[in-house]
N, C-alpha and C positions, 0 to 999 in steps of 0.2 A: 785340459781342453774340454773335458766335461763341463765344468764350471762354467765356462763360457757358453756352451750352448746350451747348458740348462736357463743362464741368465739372459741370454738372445730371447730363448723362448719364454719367459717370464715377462720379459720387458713387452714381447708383442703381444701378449695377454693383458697386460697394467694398461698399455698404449692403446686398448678399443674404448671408443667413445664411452661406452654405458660403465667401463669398468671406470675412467677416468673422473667421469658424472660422480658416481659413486663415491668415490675416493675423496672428493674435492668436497662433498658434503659431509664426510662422516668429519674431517679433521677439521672443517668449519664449526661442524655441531660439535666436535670435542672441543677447541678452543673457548664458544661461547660457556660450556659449562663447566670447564676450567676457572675460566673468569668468575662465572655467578658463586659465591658461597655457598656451600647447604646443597647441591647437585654434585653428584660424581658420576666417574664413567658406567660402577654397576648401577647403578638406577637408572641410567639411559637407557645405557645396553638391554637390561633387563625389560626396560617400556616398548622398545624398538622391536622386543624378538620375534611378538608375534608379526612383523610388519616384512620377515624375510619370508616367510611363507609362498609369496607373489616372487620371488627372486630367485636366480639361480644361483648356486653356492657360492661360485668367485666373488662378483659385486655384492654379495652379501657379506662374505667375512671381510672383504677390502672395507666396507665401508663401516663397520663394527671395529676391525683394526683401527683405524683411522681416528676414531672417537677415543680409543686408547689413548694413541700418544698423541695427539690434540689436545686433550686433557692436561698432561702433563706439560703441555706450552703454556695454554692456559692458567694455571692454578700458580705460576710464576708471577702472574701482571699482577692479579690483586695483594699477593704478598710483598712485592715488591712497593706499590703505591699506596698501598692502606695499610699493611701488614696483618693483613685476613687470609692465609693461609686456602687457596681453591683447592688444594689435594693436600694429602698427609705428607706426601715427599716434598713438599712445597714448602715445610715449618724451617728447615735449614738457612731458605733462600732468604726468607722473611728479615734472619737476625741480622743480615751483612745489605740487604737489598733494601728495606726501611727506611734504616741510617743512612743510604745512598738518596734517598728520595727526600730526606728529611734537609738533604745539604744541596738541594736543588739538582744531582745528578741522577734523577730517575731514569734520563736517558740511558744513559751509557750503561746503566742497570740493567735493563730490558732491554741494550741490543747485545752485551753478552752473553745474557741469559738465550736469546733467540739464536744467536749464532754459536754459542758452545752448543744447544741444544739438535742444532741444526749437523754438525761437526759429527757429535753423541750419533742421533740418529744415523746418517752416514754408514759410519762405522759398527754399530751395532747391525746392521743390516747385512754391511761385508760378512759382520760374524759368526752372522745365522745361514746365510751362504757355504761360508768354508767350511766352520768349525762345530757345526751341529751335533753329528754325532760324538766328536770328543769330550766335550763340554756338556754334554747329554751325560757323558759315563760318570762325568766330575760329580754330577749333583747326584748319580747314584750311591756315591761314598759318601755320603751322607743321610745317616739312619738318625732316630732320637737322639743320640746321644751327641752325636758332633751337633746336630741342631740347639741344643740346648750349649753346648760352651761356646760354639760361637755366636748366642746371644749373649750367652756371660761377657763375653770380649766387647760385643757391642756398647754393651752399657759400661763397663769399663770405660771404653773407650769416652762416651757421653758426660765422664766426669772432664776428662782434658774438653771437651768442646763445650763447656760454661766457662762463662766468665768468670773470676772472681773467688772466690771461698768456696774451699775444696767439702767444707761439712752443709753449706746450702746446698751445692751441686748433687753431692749424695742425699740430703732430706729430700732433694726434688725428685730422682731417681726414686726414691723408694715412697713417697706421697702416691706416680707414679704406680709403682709395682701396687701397691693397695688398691686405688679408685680401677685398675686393672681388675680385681679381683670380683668386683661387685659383678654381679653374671650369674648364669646355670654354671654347676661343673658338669665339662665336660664326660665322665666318666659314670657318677649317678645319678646326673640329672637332676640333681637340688639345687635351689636359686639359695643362693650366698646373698648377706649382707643388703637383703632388695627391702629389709624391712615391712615386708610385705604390701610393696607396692607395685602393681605389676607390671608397670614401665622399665621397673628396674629389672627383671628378671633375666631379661637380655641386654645389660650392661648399661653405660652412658656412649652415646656416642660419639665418634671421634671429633667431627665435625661441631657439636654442641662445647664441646673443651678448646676446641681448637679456636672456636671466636668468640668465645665466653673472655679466656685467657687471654687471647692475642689480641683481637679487634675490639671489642667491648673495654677490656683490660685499659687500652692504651685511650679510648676516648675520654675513660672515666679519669685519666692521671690526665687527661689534658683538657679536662673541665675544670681540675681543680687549680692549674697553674692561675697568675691573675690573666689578664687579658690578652696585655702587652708580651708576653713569654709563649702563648698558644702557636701549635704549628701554623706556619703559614709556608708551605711549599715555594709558592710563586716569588718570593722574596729574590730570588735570583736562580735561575734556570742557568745552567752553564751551557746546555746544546744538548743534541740528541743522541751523537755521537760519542764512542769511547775515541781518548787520545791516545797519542803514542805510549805515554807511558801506561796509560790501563792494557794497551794489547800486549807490553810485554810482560805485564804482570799475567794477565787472562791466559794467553794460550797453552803456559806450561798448565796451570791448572786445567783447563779443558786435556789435556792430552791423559793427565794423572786421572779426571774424573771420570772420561771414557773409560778407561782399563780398567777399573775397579769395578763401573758399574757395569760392563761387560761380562766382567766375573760374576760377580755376585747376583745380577740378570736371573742369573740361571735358577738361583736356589729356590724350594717354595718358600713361602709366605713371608712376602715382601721382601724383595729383593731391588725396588727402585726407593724402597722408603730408606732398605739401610745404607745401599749405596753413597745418597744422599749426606746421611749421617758420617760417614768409612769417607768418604773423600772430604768432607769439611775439618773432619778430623785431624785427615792428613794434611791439608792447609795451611790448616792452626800450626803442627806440628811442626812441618819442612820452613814456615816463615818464622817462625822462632819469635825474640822482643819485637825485632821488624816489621811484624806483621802489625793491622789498626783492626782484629777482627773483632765485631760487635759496634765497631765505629764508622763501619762503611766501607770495610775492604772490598776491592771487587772478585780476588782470589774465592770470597765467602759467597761469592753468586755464580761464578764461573765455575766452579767444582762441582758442586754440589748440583746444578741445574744440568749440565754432562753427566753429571753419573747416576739423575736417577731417569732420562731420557735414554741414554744407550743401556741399562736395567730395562725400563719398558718394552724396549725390541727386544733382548736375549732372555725375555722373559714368554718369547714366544715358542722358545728352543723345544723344551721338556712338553709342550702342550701338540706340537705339529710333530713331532719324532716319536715321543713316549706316550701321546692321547693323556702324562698326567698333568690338569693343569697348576700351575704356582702360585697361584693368586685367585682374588674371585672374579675377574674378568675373564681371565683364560680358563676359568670353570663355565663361565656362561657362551665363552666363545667353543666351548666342548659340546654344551648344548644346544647351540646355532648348527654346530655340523653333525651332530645326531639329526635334528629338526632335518636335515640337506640329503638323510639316508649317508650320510661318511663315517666312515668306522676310526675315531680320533687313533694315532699310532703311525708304525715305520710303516705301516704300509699307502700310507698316505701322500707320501713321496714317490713310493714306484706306484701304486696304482690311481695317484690324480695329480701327475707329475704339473699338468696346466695351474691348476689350486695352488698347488705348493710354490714354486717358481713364481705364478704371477701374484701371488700373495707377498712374496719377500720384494718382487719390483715394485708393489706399490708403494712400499712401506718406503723405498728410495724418492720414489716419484711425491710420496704426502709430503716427507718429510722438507721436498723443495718447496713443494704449495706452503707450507706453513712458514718458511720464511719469507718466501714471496706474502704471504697476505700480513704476519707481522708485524714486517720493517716498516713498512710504511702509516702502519696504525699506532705506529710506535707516536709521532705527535698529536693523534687524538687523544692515549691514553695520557698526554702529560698534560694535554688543555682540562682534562677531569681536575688534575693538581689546581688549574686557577678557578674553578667554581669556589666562592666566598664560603670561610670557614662554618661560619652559622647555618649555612645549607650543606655540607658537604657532610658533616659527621651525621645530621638527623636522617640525611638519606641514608647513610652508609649501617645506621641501626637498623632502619626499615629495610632494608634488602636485608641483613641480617637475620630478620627477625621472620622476616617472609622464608628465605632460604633455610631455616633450623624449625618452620611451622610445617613445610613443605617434606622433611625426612621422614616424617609416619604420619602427618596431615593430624597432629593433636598439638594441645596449649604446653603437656611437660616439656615439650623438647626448650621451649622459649622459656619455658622459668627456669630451664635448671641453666640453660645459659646465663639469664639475669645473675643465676647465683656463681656461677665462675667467673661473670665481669667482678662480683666484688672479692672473690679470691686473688682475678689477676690483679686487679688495683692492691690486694694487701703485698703479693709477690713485688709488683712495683714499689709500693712504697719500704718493703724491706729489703731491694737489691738482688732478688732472686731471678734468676736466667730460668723462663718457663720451657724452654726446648729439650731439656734433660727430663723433665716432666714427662711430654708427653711420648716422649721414646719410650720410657719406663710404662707407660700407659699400652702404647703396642706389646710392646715387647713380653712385658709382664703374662699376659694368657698364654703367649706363644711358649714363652719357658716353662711355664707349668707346665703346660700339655706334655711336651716334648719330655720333661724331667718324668714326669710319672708313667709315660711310653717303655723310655729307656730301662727306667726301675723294675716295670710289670715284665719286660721283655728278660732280662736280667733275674729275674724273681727274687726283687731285695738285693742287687747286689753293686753298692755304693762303688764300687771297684772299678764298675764298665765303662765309668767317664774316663779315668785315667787309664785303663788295658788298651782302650783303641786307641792307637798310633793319632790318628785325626786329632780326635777329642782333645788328648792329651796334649797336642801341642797347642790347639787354640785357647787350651785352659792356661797354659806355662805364657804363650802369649800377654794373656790378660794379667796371670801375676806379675808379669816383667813391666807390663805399662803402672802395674801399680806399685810395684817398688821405686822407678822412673817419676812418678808424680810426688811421693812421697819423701824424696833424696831432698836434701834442705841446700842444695844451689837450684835444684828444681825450683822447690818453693818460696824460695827468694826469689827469682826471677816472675813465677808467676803474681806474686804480691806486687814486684815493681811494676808489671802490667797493666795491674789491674787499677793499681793508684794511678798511671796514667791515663788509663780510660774513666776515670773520675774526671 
């Protein structure tokens, strides 16, 4: 019964005008720069901060929430129709979502992705309602050391979700874990591998690989087709709608993508990007030969767009209960409620019960607004599809090249993209699945850190992965997928796959 009247009272909070003003701008201006390339939510958020100053605390985080998971609406449409990736969790949706645009059904692409995401959000919200503090304690059983194998597992797992040749899949993975490398270390503070340039000292970033490889990659492989072979979308549009048979392929994955990224919501650092990954995974896996993933399955949009939207909400869990945030939004959303005089933590809930409560109904109330606004822009974004080829790609460079000028407002960021368009066209031209890439790319600093955490914590003592209980299973996990891909009815199966997605 508490539930209820805390949510009574949350909802009459979300329900005042100014809060609802609020709300309806922040997941507008998240979806717009969702959409744009080269924009994300921390650069917003970050622009915006000084601009709560003028604001009371509620309509302030409602409307910085908002820009969150707007974003991650957002950052679906461009992957979907150009396969320019607007957020990092968004690289998943690109590889099944594409292929669906490329076969005239970008509809049905983008209203899956809109209404699993809608479903996700939903239900992540119930989850931060009930199960807050449980799932609070979850992520606290997790120190260096399960952090690091269950990145091992992730990338494991990133070898089943390429396509094709099991030793591409690992070069890419581990190309990946390297260009990861290029950075300060975090521990002495020496810039690695920057050649001493001092652009590189703080890494490449993600956004600069992500349309270099993806969007750049794919214009320049289909500059080089002859004429007559060039994408043309508009060829035949099938509707905007999914049919029968894609909902009953969609909803089991939507149900499988919620619960994952539910879970995994919770953990720090990136928790909707590997969701993303962890439910595509599973996809691939549960549809066995049946599956067409990489050729346009919708299972491969419908997963993966639920699991890293219901991630985006339960990723607010550890930052409202525990003040720690997960990610670098809910780091700035830390500093939005310092800025507000709020003390981030459990006391946040008994002593600004109105915040708490009307913060979680709004996150119900955006998450309607966003598919309310949408669905229905679902046929504008497919009228983009019939703008004539010869205009469509030179725009889609220029907003590229605008959006990767605009990340630090200098000319490196656009050359070094230049120079990944002609990495992705060589990946292209030699059969290489870029999305095991850039996971390997995340991922890569993340497992350092955490390995040499656990080590220093440990003093030296290689044991601590396998001693904790956790660790040790998510390690045995990941040997188990790799003995499983490596079994030769395994690999006969995945080789007849893959010759039919040739």
């Amino acid at each position: 019964m508490d539930l209820l009247h805390n949510l009574a009272m949350g909802f009459g909070v979300a329900f005042t005008l100014q809060n609802l003003m609020y709300g309806f701008f922040g997941v507008l201006l998240g979806t717009l720069i969702g959409v744009l390339p080269g924009l994300g939510p921390v650069a917003t958020i970050a622009m915006l901060l000084p601009s709560i100053y003028a604001l009371d605390a509620t309509p302030a985080l409602i409307m910085l929430a908002g820009i969150y998971y707007g974003a991650q609406y957002g950052g679906s449409t461009t992957a979907i129709l150009i396969n320019v990736p607007g957020e990092s969790s968004s690289v998943v949706t690109a590889i099944d979502g594409y292929q669906m645009a490329r076969q005239g059904r970008a509809g049905p692409a983008l209203a899956a992705a809109g209404l699993g995401s809608f479903f996700a959000g939903c239900v992540g919200t119930v989850v931060i309602a009930a199960f807050a503090p449980p799932l609070t304690g979850l992520a606290f059983q997790f120190g260096p050391a399960e952090y690091f194998s269950l990145m091992v597992m992730g990338l494991v797992g990133a070898v089943v979700l390429a396509s094709g040749s099991l030793v591409k899949a690992i070069a890419m993975i581990v190309l990946g874990l390297l260009i990861g490398q290029i950075n300060t270390d975090v521990i002495s503070g020496v810039p690695r591998y920057s050649f001493d340039i001092p652009e590189l000292t703080d890494g490449i970033n993600f956004v600069v690989i992500a349309m270099g490889v993806f969007g750049f990659g794919e214009i320049i492989a289909n500059l080089g087709r002859p004429a007559e072979h060039r994408e043309v979308f508009t060829k035949d549009v099938h509707g905007l709608w999914p049919t029968r048979e894609d909902f009953r392929h969609a909803w089991p994955a939507v149900l499988r993508g919620t619960s994952l990224g539910s879970l995994l919501g919770v953990l720090p650092g990136g928790g909707a990007l590997l969701s993303s990954f962890a439910a595509y995974t599973l996809e691939k896996k549960i549809a066995g030969p049946s599956g067409r993933f990489g050729q346009g399955d919708i299972r491969g949009v419908a997963g993966p767009e639920s699991a890293n939207n219901a991630g985006a909400q339960t990723s607010f869990i550890p930052m409202l209960t525990l003040g720690i945030p997960p990610n670098a939004v809910m780091a700035l959303m830390v500093g939005a409620m310092t800025i507000k005089g709020i003390q981030p933590g459990p006391q946040v809930m008994t002593g600004n019960p109105e915040l708490f409560w009307g913060l979680i109904a709004s996150m119900w109330i955006g998450n309607l607004i966003l598919v309310v606004l949408n669905l229905p822009l679902i046929g504008i974004w497919i009228k983009l599809l019939t703008v004539p080829y010869r205009f469509l790609f030179p725009a889609i460079v220029t907003f590229c090249c605008i959006g990767t000028y605009t990340l630090n407002n200098n000319n490196f960021d656009v050359f070094m993209t230049a120079l990944f368009a002609i990495i992705g066209y060589a990946f292209y031209k030699l059969g290489c699945e870029p999305a095991p890439l850039l996971l390997g790319y995340i991922l890569g600093p993340m497992m350092e850190e955490n390995l040499r955490r656990a080590l220093l914590l440990s003093r030296g003592d290689w044991g601590t992965f396998v001693t904790k209980p956790l660790s040790a299973g998510l390690l045995a996990a990941a040997a188990l997928l790799i003995i499983i891909v490596t079994l030769p009815s395994i690999k006969a199966k995945r080789q007849e796959a893959f010759q039919e997605e040739e």
